[in-house]
PyMOL CGO cylinders between C-alpha atoms (Angstrom):
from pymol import cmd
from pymol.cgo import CYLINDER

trace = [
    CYLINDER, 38.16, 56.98, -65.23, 39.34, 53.92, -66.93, 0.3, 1, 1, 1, 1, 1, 1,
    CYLINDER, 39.34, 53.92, -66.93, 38.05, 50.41, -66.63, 0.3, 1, 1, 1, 1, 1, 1,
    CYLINDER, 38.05, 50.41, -66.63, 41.53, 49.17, -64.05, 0.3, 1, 1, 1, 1, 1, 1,
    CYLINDER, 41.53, 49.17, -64.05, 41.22, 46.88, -61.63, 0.3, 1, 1, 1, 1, 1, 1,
    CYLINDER, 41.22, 46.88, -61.63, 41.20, 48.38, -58.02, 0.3, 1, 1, 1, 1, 1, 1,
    CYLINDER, 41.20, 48.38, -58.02, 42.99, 46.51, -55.02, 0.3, 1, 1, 1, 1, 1, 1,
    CYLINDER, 42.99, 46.51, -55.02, 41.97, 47.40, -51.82, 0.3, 1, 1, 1, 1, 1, 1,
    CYLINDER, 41.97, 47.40, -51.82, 44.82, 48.59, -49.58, 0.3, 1, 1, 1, 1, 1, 1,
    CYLINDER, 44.82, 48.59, -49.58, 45.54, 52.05, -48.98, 0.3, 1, 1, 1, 1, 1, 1,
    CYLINDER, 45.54, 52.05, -48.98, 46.75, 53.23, -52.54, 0.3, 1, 1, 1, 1, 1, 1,
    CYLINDER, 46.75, 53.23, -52.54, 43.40, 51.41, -54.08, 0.3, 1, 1, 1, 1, 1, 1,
    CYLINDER, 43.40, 51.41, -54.08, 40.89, 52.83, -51.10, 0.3, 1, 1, 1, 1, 1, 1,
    CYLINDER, 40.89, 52.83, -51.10, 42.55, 56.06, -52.29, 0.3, 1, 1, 1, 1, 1, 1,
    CYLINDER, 42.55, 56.06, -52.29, 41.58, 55.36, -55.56, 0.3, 1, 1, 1, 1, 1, 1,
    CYLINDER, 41.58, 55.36, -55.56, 38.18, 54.05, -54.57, 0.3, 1, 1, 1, 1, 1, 1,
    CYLINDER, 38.18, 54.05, -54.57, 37.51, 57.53, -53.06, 0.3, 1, 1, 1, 1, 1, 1,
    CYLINDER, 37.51, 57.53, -53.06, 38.62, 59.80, -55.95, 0.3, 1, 1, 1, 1, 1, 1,
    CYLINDER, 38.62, 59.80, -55.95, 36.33, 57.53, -58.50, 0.3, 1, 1, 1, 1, 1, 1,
    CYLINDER, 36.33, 57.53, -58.50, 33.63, 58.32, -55.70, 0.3, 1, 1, 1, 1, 1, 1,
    CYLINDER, 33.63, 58.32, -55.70, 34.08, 62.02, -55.40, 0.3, 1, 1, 1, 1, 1, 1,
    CYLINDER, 34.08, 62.02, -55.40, 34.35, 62.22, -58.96, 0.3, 1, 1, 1, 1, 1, 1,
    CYLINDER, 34.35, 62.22, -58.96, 30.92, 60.44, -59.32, 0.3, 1, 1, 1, 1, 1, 1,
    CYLINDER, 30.92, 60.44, -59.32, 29.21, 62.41, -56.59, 0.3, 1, 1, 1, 1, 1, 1,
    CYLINDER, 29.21, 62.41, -56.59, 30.54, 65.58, -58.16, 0.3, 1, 1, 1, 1, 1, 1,
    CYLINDER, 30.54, 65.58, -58.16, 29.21, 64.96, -62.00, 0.3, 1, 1, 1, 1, 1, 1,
    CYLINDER, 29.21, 64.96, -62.00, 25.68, 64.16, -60.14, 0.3, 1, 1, 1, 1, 1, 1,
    CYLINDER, 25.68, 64.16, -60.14, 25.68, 67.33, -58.13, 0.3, 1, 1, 1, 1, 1, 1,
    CYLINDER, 25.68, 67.33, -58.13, 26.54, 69.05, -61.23, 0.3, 1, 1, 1, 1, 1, 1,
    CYLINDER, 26.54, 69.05, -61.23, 23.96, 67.91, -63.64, 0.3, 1, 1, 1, 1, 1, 1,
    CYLINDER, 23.96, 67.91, -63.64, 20.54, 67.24, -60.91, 0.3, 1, 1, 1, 1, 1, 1,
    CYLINDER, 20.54, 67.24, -60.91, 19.27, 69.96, -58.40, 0.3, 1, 1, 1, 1, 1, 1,
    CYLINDER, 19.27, 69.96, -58.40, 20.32, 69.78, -54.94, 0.3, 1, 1, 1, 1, 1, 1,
    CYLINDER, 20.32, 69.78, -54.94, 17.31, 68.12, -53.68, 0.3, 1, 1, 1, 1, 1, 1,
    CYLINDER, 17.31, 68.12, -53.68, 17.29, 65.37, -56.21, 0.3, 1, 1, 1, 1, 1, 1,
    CYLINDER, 17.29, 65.37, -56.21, 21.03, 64.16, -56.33, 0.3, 1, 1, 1, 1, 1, 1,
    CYLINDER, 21.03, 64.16, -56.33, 20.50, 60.65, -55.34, 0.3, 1, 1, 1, 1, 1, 1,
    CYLINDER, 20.50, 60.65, -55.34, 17.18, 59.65, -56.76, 0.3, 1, 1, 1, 1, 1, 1,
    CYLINDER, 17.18, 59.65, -56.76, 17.14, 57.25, -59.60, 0.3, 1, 1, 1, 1, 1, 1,
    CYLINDER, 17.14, 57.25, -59.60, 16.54, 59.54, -62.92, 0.3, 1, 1, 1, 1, 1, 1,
    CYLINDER, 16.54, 59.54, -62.92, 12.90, 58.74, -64.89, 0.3, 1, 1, 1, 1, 1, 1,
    CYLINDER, 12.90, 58.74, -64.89, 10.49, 56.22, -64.37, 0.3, 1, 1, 1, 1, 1, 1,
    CYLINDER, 10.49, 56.22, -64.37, 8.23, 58.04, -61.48, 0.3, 1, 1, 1, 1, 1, 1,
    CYLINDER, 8.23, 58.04, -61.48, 6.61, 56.75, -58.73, 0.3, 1, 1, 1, 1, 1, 1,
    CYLINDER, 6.61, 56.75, -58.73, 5.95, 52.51, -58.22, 0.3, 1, 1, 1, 1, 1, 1,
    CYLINDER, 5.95, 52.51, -58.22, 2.55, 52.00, -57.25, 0.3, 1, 1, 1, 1, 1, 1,
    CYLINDER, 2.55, 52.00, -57.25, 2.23, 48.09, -58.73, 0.3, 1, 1, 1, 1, 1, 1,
    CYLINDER, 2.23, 48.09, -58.73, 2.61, 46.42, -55.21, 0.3, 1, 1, 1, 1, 1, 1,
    CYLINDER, 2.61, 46.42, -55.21, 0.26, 46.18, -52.28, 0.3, 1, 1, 1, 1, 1, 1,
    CYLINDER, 0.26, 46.18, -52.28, -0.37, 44.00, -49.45, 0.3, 1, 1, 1, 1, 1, 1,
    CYLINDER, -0.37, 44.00, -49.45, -3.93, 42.66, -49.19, 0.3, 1, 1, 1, 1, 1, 1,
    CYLINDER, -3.93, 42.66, -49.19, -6.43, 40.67, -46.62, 0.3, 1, 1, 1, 1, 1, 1,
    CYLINDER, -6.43, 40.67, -46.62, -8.67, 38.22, -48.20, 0.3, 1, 1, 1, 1, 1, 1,
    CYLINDER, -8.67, 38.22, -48.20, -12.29, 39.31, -48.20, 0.3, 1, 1, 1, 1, 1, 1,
    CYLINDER, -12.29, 39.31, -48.20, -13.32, 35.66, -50.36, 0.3, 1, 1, 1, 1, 1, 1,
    CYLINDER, -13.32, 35.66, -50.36, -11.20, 33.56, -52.48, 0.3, 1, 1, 1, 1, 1, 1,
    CYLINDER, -11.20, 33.56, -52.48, -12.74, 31.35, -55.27, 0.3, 1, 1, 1, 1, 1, 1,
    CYLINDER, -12.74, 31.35, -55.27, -10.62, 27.99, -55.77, 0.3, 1, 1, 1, 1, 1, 1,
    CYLINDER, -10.62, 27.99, -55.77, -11.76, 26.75, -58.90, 0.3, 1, 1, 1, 1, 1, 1,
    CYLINDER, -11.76, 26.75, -58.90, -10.86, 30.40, -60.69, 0.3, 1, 1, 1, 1, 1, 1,
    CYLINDER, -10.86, 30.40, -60.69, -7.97, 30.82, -58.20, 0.3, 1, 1, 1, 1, 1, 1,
    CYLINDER, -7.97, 30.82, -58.20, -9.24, 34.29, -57.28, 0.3, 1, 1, 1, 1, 1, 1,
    CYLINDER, -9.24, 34.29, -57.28, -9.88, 36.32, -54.47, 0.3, 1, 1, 1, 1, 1, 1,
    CYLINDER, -9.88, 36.32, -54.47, -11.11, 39.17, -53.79, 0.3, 1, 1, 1, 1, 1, 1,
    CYLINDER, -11.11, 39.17, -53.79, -8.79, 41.34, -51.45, 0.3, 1, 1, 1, 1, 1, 1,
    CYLINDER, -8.79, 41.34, -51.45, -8.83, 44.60, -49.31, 0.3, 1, 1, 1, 1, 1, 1,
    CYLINDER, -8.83, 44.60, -49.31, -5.58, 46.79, -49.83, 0.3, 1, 1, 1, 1, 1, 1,
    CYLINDER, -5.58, 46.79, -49.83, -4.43, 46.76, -46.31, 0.3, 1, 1, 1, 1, 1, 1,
    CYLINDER, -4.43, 46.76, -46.31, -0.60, 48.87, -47.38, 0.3, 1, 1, 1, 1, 1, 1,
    CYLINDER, -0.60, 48.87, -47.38, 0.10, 50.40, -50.60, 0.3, 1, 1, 1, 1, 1, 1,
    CYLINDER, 0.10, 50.40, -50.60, 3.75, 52.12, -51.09, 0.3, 1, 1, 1, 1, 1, 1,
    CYLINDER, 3.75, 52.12, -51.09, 4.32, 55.46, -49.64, 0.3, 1, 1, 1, 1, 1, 1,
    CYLINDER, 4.32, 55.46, -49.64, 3.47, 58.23, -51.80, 0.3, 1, 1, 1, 1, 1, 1,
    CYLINDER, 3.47, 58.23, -51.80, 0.68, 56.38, -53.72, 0.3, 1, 1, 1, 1, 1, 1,
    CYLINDER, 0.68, 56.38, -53.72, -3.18, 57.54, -53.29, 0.3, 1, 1, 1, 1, 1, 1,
    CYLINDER, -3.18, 57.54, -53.29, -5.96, 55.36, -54.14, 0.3, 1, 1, 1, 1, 1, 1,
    CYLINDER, -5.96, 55.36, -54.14, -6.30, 56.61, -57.27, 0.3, 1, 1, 1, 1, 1, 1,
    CYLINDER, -6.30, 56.61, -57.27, -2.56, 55.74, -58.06, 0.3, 1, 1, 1, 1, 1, 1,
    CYLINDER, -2.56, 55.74, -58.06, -3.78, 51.97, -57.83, 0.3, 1, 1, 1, 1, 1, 1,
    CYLINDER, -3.78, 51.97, -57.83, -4.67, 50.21, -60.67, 0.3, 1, 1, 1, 1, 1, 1,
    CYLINDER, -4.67, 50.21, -60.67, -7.48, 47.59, -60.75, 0.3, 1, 1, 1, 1, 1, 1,
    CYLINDER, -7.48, 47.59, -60.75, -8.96, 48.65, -57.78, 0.3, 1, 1, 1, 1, 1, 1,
    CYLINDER, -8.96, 48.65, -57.78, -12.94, 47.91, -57.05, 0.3, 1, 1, 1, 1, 1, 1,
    CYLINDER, -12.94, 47.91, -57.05, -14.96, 49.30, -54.80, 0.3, 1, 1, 1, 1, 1, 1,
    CYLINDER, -14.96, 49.30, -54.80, -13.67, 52.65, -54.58, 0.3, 1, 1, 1, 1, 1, 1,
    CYLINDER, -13.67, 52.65, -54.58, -10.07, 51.79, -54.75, 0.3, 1, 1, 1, 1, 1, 1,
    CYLINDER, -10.07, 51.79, -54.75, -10.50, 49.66, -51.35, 0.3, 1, 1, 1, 1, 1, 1,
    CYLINDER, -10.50, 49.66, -51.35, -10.41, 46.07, -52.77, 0.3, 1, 1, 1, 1, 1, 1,
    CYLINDER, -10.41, 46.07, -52.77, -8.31, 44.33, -55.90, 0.3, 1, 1, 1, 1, 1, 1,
    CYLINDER, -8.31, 44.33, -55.90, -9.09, 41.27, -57.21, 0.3, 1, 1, 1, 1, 1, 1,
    CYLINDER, -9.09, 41.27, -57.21, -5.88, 39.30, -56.91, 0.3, 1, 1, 1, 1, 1, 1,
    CYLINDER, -5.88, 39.30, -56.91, -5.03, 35.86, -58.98, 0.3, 1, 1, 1, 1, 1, 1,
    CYLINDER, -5.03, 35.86, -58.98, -2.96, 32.92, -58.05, 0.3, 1, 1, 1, 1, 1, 1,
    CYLINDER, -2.96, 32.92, -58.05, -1.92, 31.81, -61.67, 0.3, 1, 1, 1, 1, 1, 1,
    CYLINDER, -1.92, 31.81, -61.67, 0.28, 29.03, -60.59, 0.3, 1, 1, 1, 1, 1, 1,
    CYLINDER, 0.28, 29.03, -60.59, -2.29, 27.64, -58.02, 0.3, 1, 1, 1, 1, 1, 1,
    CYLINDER, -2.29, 27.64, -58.02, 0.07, 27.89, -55.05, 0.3, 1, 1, 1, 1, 1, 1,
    CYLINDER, 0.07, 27.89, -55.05, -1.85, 30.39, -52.36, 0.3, 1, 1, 1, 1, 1, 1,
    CYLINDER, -1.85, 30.39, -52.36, -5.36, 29.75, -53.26, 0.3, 1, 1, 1, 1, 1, 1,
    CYLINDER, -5.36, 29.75, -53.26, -5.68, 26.19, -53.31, 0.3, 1, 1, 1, 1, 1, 1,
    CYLINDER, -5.68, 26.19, -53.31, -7.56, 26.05, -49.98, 0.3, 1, 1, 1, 1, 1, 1,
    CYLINDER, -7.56, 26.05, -49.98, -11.18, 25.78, -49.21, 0.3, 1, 1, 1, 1, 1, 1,
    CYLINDER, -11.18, 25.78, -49.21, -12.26, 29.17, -48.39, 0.3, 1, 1, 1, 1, 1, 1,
    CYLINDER, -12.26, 29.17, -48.39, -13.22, 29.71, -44.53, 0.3, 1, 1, 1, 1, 1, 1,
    CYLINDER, -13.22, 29.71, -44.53, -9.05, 29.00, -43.77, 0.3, 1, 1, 1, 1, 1, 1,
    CYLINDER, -9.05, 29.00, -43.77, -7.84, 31.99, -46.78, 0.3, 1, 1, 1, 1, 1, 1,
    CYLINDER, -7.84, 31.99, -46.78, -10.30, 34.55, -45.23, 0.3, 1, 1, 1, 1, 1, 1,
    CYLINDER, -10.30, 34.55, -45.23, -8.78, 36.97, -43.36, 0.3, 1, 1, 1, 1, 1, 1,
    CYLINDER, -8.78, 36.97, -43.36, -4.93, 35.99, -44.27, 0.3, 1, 1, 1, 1, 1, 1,
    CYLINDER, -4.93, 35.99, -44.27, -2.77, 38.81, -45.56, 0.3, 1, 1, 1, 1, 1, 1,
    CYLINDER, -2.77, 38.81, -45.56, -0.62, 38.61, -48.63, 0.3, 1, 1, 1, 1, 1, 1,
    CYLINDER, -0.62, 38.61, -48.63, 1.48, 40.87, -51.03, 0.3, 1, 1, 1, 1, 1, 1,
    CYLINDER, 1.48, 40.87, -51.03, 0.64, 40.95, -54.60, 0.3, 1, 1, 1, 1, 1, 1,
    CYLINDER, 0.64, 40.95, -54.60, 2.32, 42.60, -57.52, 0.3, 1, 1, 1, 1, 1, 1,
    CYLINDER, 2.32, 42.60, -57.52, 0.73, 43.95, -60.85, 0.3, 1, 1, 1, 1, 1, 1,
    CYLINDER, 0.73, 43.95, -60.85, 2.04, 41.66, -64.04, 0.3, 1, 1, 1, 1, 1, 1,
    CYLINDER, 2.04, 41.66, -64.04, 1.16, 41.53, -67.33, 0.3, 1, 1, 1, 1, 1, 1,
    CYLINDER, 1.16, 41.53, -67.33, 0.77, 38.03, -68.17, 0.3, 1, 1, 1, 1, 1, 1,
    CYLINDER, 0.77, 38.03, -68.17, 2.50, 36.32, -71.28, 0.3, 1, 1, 1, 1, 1, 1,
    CYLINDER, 2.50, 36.32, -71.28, 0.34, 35.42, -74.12, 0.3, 1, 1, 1, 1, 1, 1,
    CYLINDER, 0.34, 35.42, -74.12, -1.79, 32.39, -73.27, 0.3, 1, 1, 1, 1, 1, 1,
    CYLINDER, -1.79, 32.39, -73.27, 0.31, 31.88, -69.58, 0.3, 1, 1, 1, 1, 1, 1,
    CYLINDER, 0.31, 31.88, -69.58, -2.70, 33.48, -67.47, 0.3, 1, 1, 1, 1, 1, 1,
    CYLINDER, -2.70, 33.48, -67.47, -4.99, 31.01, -65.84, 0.3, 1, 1, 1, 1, 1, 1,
    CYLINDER, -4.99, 31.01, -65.84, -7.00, 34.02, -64.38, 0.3, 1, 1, 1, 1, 1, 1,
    CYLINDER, -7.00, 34.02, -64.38, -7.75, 35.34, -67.47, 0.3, 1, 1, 1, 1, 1, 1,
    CYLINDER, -7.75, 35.34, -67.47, -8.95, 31.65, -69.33, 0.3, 1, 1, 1, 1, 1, 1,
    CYLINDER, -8.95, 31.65, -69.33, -9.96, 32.40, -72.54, 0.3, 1, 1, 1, 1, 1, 1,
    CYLINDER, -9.96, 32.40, -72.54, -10.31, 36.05, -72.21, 0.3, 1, 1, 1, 1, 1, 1,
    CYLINDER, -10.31, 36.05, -72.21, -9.53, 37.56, -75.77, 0.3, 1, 1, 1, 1, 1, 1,
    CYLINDER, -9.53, 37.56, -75.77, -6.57, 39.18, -76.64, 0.3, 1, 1, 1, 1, 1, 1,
    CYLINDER, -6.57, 39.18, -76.64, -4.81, 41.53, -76.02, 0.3, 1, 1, 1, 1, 1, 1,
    CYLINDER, -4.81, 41.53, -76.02, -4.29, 40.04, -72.13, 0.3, 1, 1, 1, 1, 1, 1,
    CYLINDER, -4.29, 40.04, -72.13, -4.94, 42.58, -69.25, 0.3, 1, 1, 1, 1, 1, 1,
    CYLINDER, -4.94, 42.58, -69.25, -2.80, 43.09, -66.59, 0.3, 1, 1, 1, 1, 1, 1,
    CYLINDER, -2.80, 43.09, -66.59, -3.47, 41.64, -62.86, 0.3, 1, 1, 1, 1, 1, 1,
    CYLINDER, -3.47, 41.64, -62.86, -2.80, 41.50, -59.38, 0.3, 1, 1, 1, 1, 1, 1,
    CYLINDER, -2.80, 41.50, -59.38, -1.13, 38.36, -58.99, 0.3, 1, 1, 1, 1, 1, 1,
    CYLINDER, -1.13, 38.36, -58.99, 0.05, 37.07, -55.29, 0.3, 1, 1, 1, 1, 1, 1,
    CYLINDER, 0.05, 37.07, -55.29, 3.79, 36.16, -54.57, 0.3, 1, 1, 1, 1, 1, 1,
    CYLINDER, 3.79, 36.16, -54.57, 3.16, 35.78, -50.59, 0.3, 1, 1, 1, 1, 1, 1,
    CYLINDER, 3.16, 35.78, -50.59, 0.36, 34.71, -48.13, 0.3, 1, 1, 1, 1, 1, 1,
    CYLINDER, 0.36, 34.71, -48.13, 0.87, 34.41, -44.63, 0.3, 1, 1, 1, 1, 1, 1,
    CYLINDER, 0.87, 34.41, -44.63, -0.09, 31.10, -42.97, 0.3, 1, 1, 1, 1, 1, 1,
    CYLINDER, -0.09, 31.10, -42.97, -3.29, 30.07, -41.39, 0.3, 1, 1, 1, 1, 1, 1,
    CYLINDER, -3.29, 30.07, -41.39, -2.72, 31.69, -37.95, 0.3, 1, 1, 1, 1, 1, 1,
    CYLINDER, -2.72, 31.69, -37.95, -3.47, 27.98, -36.35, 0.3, 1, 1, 1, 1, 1, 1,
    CYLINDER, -3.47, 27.98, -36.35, -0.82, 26.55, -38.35, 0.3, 1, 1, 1, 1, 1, 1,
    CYLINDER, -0.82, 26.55, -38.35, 2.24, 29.20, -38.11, 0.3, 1, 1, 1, 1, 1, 1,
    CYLINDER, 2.24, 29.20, -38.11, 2.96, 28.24, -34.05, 0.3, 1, 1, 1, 1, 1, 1,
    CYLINDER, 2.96, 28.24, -34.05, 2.47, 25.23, -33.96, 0.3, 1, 1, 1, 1, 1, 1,
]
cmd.load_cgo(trace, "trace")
């Protein structure tokens, strides 16, 4: 295969399709049948859930969450940070964009968060925890208050 460019009308779909068998045929050769199209190393992604607030503390920009969907093929145990009994993560809003309500309106409000490790000195969940930083659950979504999302 060489690095040309490929037009597409007929003689370049042609070509398209010979690069493509030619792909699919070095895969088949070097991974078992039942594995040809899954992405080599790595393993199983277990570092993003989706979470109802249980309490959320302003001030520290915390809450504590239950795990309401974890990614298929991940047990509890697969979670990391998990409290009581792998139910319930404590999840951080470093940049103070989801938590910066008074509490009754966050309870109950789904979210997804992902598990980060936090830059040197960029955590505000972790204040002045000593080094080395830990990693967290930190939010990138929350649903709005139910009141305010029809109106």
């Amino acid at each position: 295969m060489s690095d040309e460019i490929i037009v597409f009308n007929r003689e370049g779909a042609e070509q398209y399709k010979k690069i493509a068998r030619e792909v699919a045929r070095r895969m088949q050769n070097e991974t078992p049948h039942r594995a040809r199209w899954q992405q080599k190393g790595g393993g199983k992604s277990c570092g993003d859930i989706r979470f109802q607030v249980l309490v959320a503390d302003t001030v520290t920009r915390t809450a504590l969450c239950v795990i309401t969907a974890r990614p298929y093929g991940c047990s509890v145990d697969d979670i990391p940070g998990t409290v009581l009994d792998g139910q319930a993560v404590e999840v951080c809003d470093p940049g103070g964009c989801f938590f910066n309500e008074p509490n009754p309106p966050l309870v109950g409000r789904e979210g997804w968060a992902k598990y980060m490790m936090p830059v040197r000195g960029a955590s505000w969940c972790q204040g002045d925890t000593p080094y080395p930083m830990q990693p967290e659950w930190e939010v990138y979504s929350l649903c709005c208050a139910v009141d305010s999302c029809f109106m």
